[in-house]
N, C-alpha and C positions, 0 to 999 in steps of 0.2 A: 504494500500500500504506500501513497506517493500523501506528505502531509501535507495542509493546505498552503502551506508557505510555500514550500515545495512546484505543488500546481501553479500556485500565482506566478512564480519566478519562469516556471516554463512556457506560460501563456504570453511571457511578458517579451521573454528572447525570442519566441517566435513571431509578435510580432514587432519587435524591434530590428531584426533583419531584416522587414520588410521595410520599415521605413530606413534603413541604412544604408544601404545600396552597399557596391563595390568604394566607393569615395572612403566614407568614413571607418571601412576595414583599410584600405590604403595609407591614410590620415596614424590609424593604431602605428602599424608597420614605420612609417615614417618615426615617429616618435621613440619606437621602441628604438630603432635602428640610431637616431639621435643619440639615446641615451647609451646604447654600447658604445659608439664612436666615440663620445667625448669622454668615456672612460677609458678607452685604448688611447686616444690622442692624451690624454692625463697620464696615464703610465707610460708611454713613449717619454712626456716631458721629463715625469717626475725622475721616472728612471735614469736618463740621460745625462738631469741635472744632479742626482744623489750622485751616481760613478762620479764623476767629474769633480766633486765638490771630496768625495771620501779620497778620492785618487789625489788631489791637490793635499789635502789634510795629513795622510800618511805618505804620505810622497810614492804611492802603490806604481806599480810597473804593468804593464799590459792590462787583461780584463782583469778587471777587482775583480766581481763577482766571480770568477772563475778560478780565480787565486783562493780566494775563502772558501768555496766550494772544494775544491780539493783538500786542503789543510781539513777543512771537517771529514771529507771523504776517510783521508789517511788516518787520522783519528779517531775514526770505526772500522778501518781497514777488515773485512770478515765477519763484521756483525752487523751485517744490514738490515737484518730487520728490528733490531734495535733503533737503531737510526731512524728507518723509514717508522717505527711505533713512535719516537721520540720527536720524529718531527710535524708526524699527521695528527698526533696528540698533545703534545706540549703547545707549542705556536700556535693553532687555535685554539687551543683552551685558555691561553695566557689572552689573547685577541676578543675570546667571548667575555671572558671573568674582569677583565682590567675594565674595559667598555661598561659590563652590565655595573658594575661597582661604582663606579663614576654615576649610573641611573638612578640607581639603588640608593644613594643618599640622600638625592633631589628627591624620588617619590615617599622616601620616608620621613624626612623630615621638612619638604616645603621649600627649602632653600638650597641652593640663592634663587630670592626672587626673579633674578632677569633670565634665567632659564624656568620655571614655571609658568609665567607669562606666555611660553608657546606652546603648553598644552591645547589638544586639539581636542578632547570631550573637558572644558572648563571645569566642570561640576563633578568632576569623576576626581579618584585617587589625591586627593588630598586632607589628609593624606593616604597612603597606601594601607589598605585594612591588614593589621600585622600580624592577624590567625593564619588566614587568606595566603600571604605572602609567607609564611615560611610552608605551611602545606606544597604551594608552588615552587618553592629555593629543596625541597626535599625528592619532588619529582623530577627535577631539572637536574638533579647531583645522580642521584640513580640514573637518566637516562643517557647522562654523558658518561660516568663511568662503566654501568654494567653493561648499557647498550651498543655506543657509539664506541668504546675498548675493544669489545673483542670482536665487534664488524671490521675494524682496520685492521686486527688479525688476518681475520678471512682475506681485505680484499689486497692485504701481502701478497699473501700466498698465488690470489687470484694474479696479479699484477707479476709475479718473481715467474708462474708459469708463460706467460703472454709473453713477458719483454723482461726486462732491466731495469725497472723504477730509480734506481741508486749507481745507474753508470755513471761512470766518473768524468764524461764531459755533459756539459750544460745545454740544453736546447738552446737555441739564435734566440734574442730578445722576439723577434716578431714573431716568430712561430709560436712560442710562448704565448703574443696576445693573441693570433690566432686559435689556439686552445682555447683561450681563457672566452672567446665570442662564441665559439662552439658549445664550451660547458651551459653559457647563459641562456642558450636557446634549447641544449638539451633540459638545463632544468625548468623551465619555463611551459615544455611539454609535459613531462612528465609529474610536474608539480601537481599543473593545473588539473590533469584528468584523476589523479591519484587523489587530488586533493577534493575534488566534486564526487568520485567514488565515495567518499567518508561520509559524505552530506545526504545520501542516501540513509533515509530513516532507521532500516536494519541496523547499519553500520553504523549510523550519527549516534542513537541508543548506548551503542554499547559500547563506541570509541573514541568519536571526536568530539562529543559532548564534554568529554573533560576539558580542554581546550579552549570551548567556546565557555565554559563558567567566567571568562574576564571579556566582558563585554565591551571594557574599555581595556585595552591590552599595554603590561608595561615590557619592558626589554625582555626579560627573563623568562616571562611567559613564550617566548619562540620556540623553545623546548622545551614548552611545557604541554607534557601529552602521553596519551596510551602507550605504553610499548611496541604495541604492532605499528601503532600512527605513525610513531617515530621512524620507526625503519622504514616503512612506505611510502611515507609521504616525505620524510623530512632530510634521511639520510639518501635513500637510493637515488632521488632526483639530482642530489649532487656531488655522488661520489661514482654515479655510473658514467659518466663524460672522459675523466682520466683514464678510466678502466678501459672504455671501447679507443681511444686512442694513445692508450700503453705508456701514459704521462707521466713522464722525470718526476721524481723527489718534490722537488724544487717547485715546477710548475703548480700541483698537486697540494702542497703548503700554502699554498699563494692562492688557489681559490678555494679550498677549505676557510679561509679564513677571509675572504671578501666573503665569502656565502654566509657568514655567521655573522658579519658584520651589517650584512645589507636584512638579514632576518630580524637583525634586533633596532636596525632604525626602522624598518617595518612597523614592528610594533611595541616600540618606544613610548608610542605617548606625545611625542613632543617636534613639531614644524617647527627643525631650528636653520636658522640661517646656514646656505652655501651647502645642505644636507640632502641628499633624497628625498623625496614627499612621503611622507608615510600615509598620507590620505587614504590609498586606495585601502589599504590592507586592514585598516583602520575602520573603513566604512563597513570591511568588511564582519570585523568582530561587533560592529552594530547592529545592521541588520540580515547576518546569517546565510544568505541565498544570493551574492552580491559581490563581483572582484575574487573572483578566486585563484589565479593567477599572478603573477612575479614582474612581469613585462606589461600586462595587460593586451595582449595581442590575442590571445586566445578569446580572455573576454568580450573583446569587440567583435570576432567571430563569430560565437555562440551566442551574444547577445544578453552576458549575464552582467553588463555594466552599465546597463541602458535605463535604471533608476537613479543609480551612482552619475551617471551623467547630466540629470536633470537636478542636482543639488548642488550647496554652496561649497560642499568638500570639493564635490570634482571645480569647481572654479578656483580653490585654493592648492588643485594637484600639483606644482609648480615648485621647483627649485624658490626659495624664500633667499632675494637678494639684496635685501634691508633687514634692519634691525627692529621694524612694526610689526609686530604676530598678524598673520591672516586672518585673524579672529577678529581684528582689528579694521583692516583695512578690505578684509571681505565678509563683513558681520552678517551673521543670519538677519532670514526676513525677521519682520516684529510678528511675535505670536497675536493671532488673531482669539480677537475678545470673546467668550463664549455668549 
């Protein structure tokens, strides 16, 4: 049986295809494509600029990175998978845990004001309900160690059968972001259909219902979820990319930990300047049936954005490049008077 929230959302995408034409799935694609480009244009610079600046600093000779890559190589010389568990779990975990900590004091105690001011549900989590939040800080410690531990085990093994995860020359920078556009559009598939899997009533009941109990979603909540959820929806859409294309060490660290970075300004809470929008993902722990999707490409598709697009969030979906909260400078309409 399909619930009514459910029926409403599929009568809604169907007929929002129709008023959409081929333009506004084009218009998605554009966007999305925007937003991967100006991230590889960003890590081309930053990249470019860091070597350059480290190389000047230590007076480094040839490629840096490829100098420290070996020096760490040689310093595990025969225990690769040591390494490859040391670096697919240390370096994101440090990347999730240092970020979420940084949240985690703002939504506990309120301060500093001029980060609070760009919450995006005003009225929600202030503070953060502290039963609530460690129940959540307890699922989220289980599903990174017992869960997301010993699947990097697996996808060793899986990875040392395929190829070489831990050879000792470095992929070309660009091939790198190459990878790294490839991974974004594999997770972005797989997210979205994995993720509408769960919102099926069977499955919602008994899975991703825990998930959506924070209706107003802070960082930490990203992985916060069912066991099965986690691997299905949260782990495989981003750890199967490196797999099917037999991904360096290196590369492999490096979006592990963009993918845990872009999960938790998702659903952070907070439109802060020069940051990703977390709008969409946001609207979507609102109203449940709405943005399921990473890129929103798929949603324009299927037509599960086409309420989300009629609201003041999608008009605040934007890179924030002032110091005004959108809440501000794009205030909901005034509620009308009963």
């Amino acid at each position: 049986m399909t619930s009514g929230a459910e029926a409403d959302a599929m009568k809604g995408a169907v007929s929002s295809r129709g008023r959409q034409g081929p333009g506004a799935l084009w218009d998605s694609v554009k966007k999305a494509a925007f937003i991967i480009g100006s991230s590889l244009l960003f890590l081309v610079a930053f990249g470019n600029s860091l070597t350059w600046h480290l190389q000047r600093f230590w007076g480094a000779s040839g490629n840096f990175w490829q100098n420290l890559w070996t020096k760490l190589y040689l310093m595990f010389e025969g225990h690769d998978m040591a390494l490859f568990f040391l670096g697919t779990m240390l370096v994101p975990t440090l990347v999730f845990w240092v970020s979420n900590a940084l949240l985690l004091l703002v939504d506990t105690t309120g301060k500093p004001s001029f980060i609070t001011r760009y919450r995006i549900q005003v009225d929600k989590n202030n503070p953060v309900d502290p039963v609530k939040l460690r129940h959540a800080l307890m699922t989220v410690l289980f599903n990174h160690v017992c869960i997301s531990g010993p699947m990097v085990v697996g996808i060793y093994y899986l990875m040392t059968w395929l190829g070489n995860p831990c050879d000792p020359q470095l992929p070309t920078f660009h091939w790198g972001l190459t990878e790294l556009a490839f991974f974004s559009i594999t997770e972005e598939i797989l997210f979205y259909y994995s993720h509408r899997l769960f919102h099926q009533p069977a499955l919602y009941k008994h899975f991703h219902k825990q998930h959506h109990e924070w209706t107003a979603p802070i960082g930490i909540v990203s992985i916060y979820a069912h066991p099965l959820e986690h691997v299905l929806a949260n782990l495989l859409p981003v750890v199967i990319g490196p797999v099917m294309l037999r991904s360096h060490l290196a590369t492999t660290v490096l979006w592990y930990s963009l993918a845990l970075v872009s999960t938790t300004i998702s659903h952070c809470g907070y439109h802060l300047p020069l940051l990703p929008s977390p709008e969409f993902h946001d609207f979507h722990h609102l109203k449940f049936n709405q943005c399921y999707g990473v890129l929103g490409v798929l949603d324009r598709l299927h037509g599960t954005d086409n309420k989300f697009r009629q609201t003041k969030q999608y008009e605040r979906h934007t890179v924030l490049t002032s110091f005004t909260p959108l809440t501000e400078s794009v205030p909901d309409a005034p509620k009308k008077l009963q």
